[in-house]
C-alpha positions in Angstrom: 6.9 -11.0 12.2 6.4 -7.1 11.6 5.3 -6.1 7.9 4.6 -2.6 7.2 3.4 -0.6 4.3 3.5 3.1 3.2 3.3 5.6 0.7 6.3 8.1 1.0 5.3 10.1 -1.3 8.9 10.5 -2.9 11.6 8.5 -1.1 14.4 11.1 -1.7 12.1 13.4 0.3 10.9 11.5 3.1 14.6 10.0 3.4 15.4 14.4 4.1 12.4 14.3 6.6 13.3 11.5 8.8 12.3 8.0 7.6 15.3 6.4 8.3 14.4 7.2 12.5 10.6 5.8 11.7 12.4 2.5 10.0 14.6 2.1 13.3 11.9 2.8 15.8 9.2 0.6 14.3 11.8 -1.9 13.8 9.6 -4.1 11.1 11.0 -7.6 9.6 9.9 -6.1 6.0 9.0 -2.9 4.8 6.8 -2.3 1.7 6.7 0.9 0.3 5.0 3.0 -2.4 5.2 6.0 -4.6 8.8 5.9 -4.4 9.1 8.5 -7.6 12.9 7.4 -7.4 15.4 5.4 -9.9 18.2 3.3 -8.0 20.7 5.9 -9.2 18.8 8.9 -8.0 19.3 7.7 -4.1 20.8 9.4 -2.2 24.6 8.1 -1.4 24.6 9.0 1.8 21.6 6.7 2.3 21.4 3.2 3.6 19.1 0.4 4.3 19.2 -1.3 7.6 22.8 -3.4 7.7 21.8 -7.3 6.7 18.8 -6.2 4.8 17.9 -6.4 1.1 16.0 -4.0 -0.9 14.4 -5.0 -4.5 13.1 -1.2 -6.2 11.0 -1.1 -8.8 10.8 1.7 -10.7 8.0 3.9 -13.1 10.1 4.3 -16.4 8.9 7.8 -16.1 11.4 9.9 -13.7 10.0 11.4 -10.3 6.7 9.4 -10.5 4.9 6.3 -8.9 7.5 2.8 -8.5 7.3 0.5 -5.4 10.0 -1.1 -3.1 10.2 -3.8 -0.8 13.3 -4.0 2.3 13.5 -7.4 4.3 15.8 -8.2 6.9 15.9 -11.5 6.0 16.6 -13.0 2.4 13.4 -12.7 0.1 12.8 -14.0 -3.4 11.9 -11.8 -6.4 9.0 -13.4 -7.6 7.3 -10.9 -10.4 7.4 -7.4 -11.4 4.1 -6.6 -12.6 0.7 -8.4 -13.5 0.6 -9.0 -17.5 -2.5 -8.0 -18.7 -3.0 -5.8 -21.2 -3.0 -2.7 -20.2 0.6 -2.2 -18.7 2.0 -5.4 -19.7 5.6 -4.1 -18.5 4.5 -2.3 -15.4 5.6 0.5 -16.8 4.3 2.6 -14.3 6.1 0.3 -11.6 3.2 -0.8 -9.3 3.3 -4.2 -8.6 6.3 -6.2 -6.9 5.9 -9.8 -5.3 8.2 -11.4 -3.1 8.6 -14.5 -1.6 9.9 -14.5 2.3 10.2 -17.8 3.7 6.4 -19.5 3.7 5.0 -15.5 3.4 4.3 -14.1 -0.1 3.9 -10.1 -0.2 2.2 -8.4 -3.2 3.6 -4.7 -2.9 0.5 -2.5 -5.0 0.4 0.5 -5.7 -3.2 1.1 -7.4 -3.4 4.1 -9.6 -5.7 7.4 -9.1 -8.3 8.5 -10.5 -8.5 11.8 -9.1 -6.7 14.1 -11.9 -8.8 13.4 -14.9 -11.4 10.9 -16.5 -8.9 9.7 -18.7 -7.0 7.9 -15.6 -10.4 7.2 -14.2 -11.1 5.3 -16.7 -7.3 4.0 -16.6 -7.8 2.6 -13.1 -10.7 0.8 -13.1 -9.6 -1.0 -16.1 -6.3 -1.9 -14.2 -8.5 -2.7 -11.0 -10.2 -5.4 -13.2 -7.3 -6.8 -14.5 -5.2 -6.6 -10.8 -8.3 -8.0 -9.4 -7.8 -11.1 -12.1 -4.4 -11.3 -10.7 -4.5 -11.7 -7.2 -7.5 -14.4 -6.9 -5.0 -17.3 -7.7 -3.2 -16.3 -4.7 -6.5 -16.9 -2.1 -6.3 -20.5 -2.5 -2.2 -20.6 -1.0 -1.2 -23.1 1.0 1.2 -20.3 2.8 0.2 -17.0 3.9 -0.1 -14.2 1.2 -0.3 -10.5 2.4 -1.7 -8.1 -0.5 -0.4 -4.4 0.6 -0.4 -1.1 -0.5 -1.4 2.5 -1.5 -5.4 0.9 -2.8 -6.4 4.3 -3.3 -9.9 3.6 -2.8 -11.5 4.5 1.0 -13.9 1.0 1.1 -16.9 2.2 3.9 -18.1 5.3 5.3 -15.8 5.0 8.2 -13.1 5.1 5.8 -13.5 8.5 5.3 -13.8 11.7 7.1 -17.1 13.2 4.9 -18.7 10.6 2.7 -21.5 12.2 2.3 -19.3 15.4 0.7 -17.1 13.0 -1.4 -19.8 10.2 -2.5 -19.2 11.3 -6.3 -15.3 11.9 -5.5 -12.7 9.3 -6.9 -11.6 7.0 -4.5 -15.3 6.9 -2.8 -17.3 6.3 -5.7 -20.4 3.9 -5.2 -18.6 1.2 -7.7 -15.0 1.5 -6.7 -16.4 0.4 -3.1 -18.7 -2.8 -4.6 -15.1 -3.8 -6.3 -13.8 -4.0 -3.1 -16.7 -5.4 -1.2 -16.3 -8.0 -4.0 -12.5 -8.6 -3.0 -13.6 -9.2 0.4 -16.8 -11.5 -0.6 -14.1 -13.4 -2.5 -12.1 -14.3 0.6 -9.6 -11.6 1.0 -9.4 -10.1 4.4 -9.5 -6.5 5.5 -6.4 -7.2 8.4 -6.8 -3.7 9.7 -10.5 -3.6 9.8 -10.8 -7.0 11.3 -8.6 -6.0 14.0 -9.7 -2.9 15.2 -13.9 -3.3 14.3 -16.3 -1.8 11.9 -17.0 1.5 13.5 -13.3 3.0 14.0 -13.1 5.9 12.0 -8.9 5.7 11.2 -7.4 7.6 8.2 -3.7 6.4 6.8 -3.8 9.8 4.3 -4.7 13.5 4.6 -4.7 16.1 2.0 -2.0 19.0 2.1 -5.1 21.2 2.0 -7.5 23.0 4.2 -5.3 21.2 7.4 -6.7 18.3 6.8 -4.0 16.8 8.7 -4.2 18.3 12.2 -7.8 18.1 12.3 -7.7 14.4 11.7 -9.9 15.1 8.3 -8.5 11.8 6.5 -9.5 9.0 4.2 -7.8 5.3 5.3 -6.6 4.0 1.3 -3.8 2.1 2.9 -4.7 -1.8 3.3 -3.4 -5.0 4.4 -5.2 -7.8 2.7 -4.9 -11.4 3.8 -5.4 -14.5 2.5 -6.9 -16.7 4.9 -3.7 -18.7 6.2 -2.4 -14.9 6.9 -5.8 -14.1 9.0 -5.4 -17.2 11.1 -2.3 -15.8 12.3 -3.0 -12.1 12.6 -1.7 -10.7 15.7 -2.3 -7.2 15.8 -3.1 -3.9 13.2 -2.3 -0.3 13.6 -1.8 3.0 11.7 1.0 5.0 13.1 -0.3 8.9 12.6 2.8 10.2 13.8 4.3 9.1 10.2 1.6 10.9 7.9 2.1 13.7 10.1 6.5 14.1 9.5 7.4 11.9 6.5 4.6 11.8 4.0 0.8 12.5 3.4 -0.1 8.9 4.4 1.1 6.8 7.5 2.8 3.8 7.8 0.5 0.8 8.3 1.8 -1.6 10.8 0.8 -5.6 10.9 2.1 -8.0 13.0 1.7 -11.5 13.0 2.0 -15.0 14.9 
């Protein structure tokens, strides 16, 4: 089974720059995607999903700003929209979906930034203390559980182009990276890192600045997190470049498993 996940940074847009030719080449059995910035009305009519599949979106009430989707090939369950609490208790900013797909269940998560102000600072690690609340039932499944999305929060020096330069910038501060050393210490696995080993230096996003891009200057913020039935049958992990380089400002993150 292929499972991917990516920020498009704007469906409508990347749909105009060519993700329906990334969708057919990399051919996954379920797509999760992020920062969507897209209600169902405002696709485009000409567009499609892949014939047989089913697509649950899952808007931001606000127009043109966060929301998640997932696509599957094959039938999949809406489990939840959202994960109570009380700081968004309608998910009004659309960033959690789960789905159910056979004996796999996908938590699509799109973590807010921090970057534009303290007040959202401030925002995000409430909801990363509330989100983190929310996904430790799912650790102890029976079936596999795959925890994906835009994290927003580059987890070790290899993570990230300069840490040195950004050690006081959001996304790399010292605390966001104990939170998710403590995800990990709980039992969640880092798919990508586990695959690929602790020294590769692999970014899944690149600022629009300073071309950050073509020299490779990125921060990997993109994750696939695994309980530990979904471990024992990973297969394989990779970030496809190409994508963050055509469709968006991140790349598609591609896990397949046994």
């Amino acid at each position: 089974m292929r499972i991917v996940t990516w920020n498009v940074n704007g469906i409508r847009a990347a749909i105009r720059k060519g993700l329906d030719r990334f969708i057919k080449n990399i051919d996954a059995d379920i797509w999760m995607l992020q920062e969507t910035r897209c209600l169902e009305e405002q696709l485009p009519k000409e567009w499609a999903i892949p014939e047989g599949s089913e697509m649950i979106l899952h808007p931001a009430q606000k127009k043109g700003y966060s929301g998640v989707a997932t696509i599957s090939k094959s039938s999949m369950i809406e489990v939840e929209r959202g994960m109570g609490g009380d700081i968004d208790p309608n998910d009004s900013e659309g960033r959690v979906l789960v789905t159910k797909h056979g004996d796999i269940t996908l938590v699509n998560t799109y973590l807010p930034s921090g970057s534009s102000k303290e007040e959202r600072q401030n925002y995000k690690e409430t909801w990363m203390a509330q989100w983190r609340e929310y996904i430790r039932p799912f650790l102890e499944s029976e079936e596999a559980v795959i925890v994906a999305g835009d994290l927003n929060i580059a987890h070790t020096e290899n993570d990230i182009w300069n840490p040195k330069g950004n050690a006081k910038s959001s996304g790399f501060l010292p605390h966001e990276r104990e939170w998710f050393s403590d995800l990990l210490n709980e039992g969640w696995h880092d798919l990508f890192r586990e695959h690929v080993g602790e020294d590769a230096k692999i970014f899944s996003w690149w600022s629009n600045r300073g071309q950050a891009r073509a020299k490779d200057r990125g921060w990997r913020i993109d994750y696939l997190l695994g309980n530990q039935v979904a471990a024992d049958r990973l297969k394989s992990v990779k970030i496809d470049r190409d994508g963050g380089l055509e469709v968006s400002d991140h790349a598609p993150v591609i896990l397949d498993l046994n």
